[in-house]
C-alpha positions as CSV (number, residue, x, y, z in Angstrom):
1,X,13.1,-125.1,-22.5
2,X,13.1,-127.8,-25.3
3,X,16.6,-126.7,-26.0
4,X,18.2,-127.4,-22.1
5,X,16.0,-130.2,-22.2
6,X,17.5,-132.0,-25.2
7,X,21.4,-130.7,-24.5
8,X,20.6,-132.5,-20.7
9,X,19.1,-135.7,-22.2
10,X,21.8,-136.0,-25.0
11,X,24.6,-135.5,-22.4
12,X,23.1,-137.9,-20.2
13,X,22.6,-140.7,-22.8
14,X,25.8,-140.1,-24.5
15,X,27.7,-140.4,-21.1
16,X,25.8,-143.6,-20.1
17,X,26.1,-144.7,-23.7
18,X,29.7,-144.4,-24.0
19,X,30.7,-146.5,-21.2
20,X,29.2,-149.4,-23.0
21,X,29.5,-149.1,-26.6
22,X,32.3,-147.1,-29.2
23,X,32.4,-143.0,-29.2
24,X,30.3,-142.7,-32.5
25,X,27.9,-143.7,-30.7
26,X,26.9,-140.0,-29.5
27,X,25.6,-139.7,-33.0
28,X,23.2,-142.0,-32.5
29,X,22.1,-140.6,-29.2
30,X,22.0,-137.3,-30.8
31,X,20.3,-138.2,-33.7
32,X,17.1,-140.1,-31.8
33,X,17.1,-137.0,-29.7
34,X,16.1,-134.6,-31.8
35,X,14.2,-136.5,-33.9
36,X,11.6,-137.0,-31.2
37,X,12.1,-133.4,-29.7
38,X,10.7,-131.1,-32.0
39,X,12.8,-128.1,-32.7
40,X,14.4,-126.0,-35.7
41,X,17.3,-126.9,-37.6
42,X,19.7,-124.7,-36.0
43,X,18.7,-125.5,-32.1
44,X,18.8,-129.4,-33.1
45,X,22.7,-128.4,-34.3
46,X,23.0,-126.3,-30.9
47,X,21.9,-129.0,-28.8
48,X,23.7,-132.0,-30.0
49,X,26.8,-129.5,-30.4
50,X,26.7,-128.3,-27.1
51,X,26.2,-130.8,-25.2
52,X,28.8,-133.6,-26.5
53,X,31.4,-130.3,-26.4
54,X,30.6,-129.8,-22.9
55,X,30.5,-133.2,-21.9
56,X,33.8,-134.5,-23.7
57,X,35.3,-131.2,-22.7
58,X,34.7,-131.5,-18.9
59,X,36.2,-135.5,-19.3
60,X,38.8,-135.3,-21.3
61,X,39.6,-132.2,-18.6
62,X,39.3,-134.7,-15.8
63,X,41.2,-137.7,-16.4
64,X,44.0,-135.3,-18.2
65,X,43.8,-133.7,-14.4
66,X,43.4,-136.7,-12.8
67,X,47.6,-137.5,-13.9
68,X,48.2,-133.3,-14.1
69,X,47.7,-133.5,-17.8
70,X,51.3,-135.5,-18.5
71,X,49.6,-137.8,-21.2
72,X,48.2,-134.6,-23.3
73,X,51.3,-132.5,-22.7
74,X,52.8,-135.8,-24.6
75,X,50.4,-136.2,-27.3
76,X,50.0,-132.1,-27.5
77,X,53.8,-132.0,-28.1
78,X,53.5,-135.0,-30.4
79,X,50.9,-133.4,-32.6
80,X,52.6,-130.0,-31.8
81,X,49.8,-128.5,-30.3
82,X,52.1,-127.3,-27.5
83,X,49.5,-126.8,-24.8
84,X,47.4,-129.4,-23.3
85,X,44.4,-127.4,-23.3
86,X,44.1,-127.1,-27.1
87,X,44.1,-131.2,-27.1
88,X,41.5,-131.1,-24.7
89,X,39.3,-128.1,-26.7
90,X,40.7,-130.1,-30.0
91,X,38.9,-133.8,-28.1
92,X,35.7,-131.7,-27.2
93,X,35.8,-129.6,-30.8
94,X,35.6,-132.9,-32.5
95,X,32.8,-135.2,-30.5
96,X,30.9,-131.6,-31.1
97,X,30.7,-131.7,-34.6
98,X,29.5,-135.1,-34.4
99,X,26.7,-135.1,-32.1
100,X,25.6,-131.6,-34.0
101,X,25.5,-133.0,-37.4
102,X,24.2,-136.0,-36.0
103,X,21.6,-133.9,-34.6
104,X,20.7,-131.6,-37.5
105,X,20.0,-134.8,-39.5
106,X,17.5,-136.3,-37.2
107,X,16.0,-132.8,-36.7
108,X,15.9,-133.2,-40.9
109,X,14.3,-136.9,-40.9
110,X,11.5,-135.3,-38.2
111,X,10.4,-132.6,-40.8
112,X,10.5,-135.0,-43.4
């Protein structure tokens, strides 16, 4: 329960969060998260991961739909991806790793 709870909460913030204020900032989001939920190490990853892959995912998804994805089939062919969906995963892959190792060190400074 702690887990859905935190992935909700850090998808929330980082959404609101990011409209305001640079992308990093989902690791700070992340980070006071799990610090003040209590969970293991690999859940606090989970969460932070999971819900800044799911959350970038489903926007960069939208507003590539939003134009039928001719700015990423660009950049895709630019960086010779090939497919717009791999820039997408790519966006989402990236803000993931972020927001999870964001997350694992706050779930570090709680045990500490």
């Amino acid at each position: 329960m702690k887990f859905i709870v935190s992935v909700l909460i850090i998808a929330l913030l980082s959404l609101a969060v990011g409209l305001f204020f640079p992308w990093w900032t989902i690791a700070i989001v992340a980070f006071i998260v799990t610090s003040l939920i209590p969970q293991n190490s690999l859940r606090s990853f989970l969460s932070g991961f999971t819900a800044v892959f799911l959350l970038w995912g489903a926007l960069a998804w939208l507003i590539s739909s939003n134009n039928d994805h001719l700015m990423a089939s660009k950049v895709a062919l630019i960086l010779k991806m090939g497919n717009p969906t791999i820039l997408i995963l790519a966006t989402a892959l990236i803000g993931a790793l972020v927001a999870g190792f964001a997350a694992l060190a706050g779930s570090f400074v709680r045990k500490k």
